[in-house]
LODO-879446 format. One record per atom (N, C-alpha, C): residue in three letters; x, y negated, z. Coordinates in pm, whole numbers, plus 50000, padded with zeros to 5 digits. Example, Ala and Ser with C-alpha at 12.3 -4.5 7.8 and 13.67 -1.06 7.14 Angstrom:
BEGIN
ala513195056950780 ala512305045050780 ala513205033050780 ser512855022550708 ser513675010650714 ser512904999750787 
This chain:
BEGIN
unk638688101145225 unk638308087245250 unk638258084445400 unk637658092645456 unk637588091445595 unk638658094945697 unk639718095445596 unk641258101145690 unk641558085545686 unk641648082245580 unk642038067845541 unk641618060545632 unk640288056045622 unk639668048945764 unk639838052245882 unk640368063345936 unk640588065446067 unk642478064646095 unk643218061246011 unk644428064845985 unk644398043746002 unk643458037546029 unk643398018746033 unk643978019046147 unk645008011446192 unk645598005446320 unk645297988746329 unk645557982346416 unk645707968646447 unk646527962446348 unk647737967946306 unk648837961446229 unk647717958446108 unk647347966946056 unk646047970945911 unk645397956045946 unk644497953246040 unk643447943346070 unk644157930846097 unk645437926846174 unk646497917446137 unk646727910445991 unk647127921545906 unk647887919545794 unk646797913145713 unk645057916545763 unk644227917745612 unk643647904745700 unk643607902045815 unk643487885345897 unk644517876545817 unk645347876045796 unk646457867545728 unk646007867745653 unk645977878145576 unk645927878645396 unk644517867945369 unk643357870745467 unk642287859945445 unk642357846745505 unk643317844645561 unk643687830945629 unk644597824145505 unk645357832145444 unk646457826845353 unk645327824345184 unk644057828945146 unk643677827145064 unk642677820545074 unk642057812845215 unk641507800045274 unk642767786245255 unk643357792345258 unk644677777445196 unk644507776445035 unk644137785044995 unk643767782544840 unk642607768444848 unk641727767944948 unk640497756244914 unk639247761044891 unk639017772944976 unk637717775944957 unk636387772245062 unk636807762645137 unk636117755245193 unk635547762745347 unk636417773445390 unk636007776145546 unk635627787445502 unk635307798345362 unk634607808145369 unk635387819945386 unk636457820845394 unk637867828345436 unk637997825945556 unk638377814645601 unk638757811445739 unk637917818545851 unk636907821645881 unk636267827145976 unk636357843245960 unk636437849345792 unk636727864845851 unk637737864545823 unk638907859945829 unk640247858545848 unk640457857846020 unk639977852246097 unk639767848846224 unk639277858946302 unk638137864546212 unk637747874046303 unk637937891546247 unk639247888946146 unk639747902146086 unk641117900846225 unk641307888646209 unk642607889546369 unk642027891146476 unk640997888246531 unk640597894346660 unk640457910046685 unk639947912846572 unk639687927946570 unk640657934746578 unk642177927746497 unk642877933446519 unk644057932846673 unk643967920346762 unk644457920746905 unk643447929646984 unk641777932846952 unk641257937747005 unk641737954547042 unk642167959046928 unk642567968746883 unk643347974146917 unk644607963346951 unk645927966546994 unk645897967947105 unk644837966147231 unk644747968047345 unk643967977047407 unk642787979447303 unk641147992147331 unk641447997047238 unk641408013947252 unk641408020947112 unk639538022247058 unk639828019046938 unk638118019446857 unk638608030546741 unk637358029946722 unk636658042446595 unk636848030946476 unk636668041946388 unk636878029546226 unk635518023646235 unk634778031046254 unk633008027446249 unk632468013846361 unk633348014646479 unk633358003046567 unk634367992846529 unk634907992546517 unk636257983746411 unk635357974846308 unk634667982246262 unk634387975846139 unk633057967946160 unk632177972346266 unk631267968446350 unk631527952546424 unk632717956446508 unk633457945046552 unk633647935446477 unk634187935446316 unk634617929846233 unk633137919146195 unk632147926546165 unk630817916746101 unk630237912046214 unk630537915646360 unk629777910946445 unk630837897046481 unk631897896246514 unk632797881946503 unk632527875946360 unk632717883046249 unk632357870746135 unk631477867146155 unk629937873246206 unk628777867446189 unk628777856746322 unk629857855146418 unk629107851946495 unk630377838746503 unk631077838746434 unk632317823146441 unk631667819546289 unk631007822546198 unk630757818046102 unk629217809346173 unk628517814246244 unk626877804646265 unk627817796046384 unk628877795246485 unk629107784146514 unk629777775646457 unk630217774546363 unk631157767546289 unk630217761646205 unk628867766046148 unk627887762146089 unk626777753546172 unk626947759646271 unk626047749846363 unk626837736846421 unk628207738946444 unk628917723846462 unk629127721546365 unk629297719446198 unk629387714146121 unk628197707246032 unk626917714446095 unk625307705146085 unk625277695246113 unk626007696746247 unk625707681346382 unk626257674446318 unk627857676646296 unk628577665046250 unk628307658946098 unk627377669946027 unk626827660145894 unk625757654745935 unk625287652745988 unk623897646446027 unk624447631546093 unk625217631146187 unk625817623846231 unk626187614746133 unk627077618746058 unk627697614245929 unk626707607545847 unk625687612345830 unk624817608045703 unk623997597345775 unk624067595645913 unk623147583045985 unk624227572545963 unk625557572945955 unk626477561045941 unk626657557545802 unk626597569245661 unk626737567545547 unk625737556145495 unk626717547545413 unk625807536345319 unk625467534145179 unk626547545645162 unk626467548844964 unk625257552444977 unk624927546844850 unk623417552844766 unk622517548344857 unk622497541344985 unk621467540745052 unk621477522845048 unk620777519744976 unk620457505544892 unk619837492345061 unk618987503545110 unk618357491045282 unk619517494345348 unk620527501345346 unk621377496545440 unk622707489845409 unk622327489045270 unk623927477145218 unk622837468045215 unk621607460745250 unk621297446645202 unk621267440645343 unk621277449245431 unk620937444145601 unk622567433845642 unk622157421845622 unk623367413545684 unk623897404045541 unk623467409145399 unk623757398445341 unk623557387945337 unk623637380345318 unk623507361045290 unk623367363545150 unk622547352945109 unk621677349545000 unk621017334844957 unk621447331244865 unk620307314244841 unk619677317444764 unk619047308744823 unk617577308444767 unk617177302044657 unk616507306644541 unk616167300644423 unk615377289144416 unk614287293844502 unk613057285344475 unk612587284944631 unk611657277944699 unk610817277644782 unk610367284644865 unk610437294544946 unk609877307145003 unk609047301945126 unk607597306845116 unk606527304645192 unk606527311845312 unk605877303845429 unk605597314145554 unk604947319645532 unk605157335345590 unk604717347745561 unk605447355945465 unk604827364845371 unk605037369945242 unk605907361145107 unk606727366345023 unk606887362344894 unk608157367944802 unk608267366744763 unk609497373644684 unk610567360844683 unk611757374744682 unk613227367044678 unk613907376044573 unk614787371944521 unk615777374344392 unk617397377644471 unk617227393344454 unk618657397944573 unk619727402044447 unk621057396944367 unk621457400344291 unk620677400744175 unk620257416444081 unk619737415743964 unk618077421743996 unk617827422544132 unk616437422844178 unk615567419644229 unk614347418944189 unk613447407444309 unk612777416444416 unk612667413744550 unk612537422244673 unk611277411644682 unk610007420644753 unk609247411744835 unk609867408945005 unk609417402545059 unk610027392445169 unk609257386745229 unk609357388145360 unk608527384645470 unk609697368045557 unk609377360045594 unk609907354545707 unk608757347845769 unk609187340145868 unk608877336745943 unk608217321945961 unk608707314945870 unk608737297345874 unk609037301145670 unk608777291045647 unk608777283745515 unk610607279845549 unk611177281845394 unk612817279145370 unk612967273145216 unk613477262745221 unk613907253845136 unk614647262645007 unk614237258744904 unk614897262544799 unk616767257544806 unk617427264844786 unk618607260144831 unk619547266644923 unk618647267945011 unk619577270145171 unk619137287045165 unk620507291845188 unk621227303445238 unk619967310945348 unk619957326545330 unk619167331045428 unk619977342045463 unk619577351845565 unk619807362645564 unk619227372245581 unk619667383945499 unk618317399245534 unk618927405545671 unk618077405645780 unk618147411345929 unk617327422545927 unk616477427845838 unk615627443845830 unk615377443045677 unk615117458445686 unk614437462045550 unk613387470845595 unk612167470445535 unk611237485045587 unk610327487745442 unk610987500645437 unk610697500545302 unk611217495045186 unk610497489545157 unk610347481544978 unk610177460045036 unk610277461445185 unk609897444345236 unk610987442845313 unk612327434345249 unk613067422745355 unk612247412145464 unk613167419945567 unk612627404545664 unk614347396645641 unk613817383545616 unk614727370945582 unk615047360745744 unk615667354245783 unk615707343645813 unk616857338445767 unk616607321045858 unk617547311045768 unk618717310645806 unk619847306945728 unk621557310145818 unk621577297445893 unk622267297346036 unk622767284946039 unk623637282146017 unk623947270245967 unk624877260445841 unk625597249545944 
């Protein structure tokens, strides 16, 4: 066994870099791609410093471990990022900017408004005519702030 492992060249750590780069094209979502990446470093490393199988293979988990947490740590940022612009499923940030008429009467201060097939409580500012068009400019929480469109 241990002839075997010491009998590993660069070509060996090349071939088995591909082979995990080529079965990251299958769609496994990046979990190939990094020891594929860092089965090829090991192996240019190789081709230039002679190593032990025992450092080789050392080399090998110390690049996966260490292109796999940056690739994880820039791919945090950019979901986080992502999920501050996302609007699916997130109900206060599709109502911010609609226009809406008004059913009935809405009092200064507090009262409920009828948004589609739901009634929201609602804050404005001035009293608004049953009739006339408003718009939601915040949500906080479970309370629209409303004002009136101009027409």
């Amino acid at each position: 066994m241990f002839e075997l492992l010491d009998s590993i060249n660069h070509w060996h750590w090349l071939a088995f870099g591909l082979a995990l780069v080529a079965v990251e094209l299958l769609g496994t979502a990046g979990y190939f791609l990094w020891l594929g990446m860092s089965a090829l470093m090991v192996g240019i490393l190789l081709s230039f410093i002679p190593m032990s199988w025992q450092l080789q293979w050392v080399a090998f988990a110390t690049f996966a471990l260490a292109t796999t947490w940056i690739w994880w740590r820039r791919q945090f940022k950019s979901d986080k990022k992502s999920d501050a612009n996302r609007k699916l499923n997130q109900k206060s940030k599709q109502l911010v900017g609609q226009i809406v008429r008004l059913d009935e009467d809405f009092p200064a201060g507090k009262g409920r408004l009828k948004v589609g097939d739901t009634t929201w409580s609602a804050q404005a500012e001035s009293a608004i005519r049953a009739g006339q068009q408003v718009e939601i400019t915040k949500v906080s929480g479970i309370i629209l702030t409303i004002k009136p469109c101009d027409n």
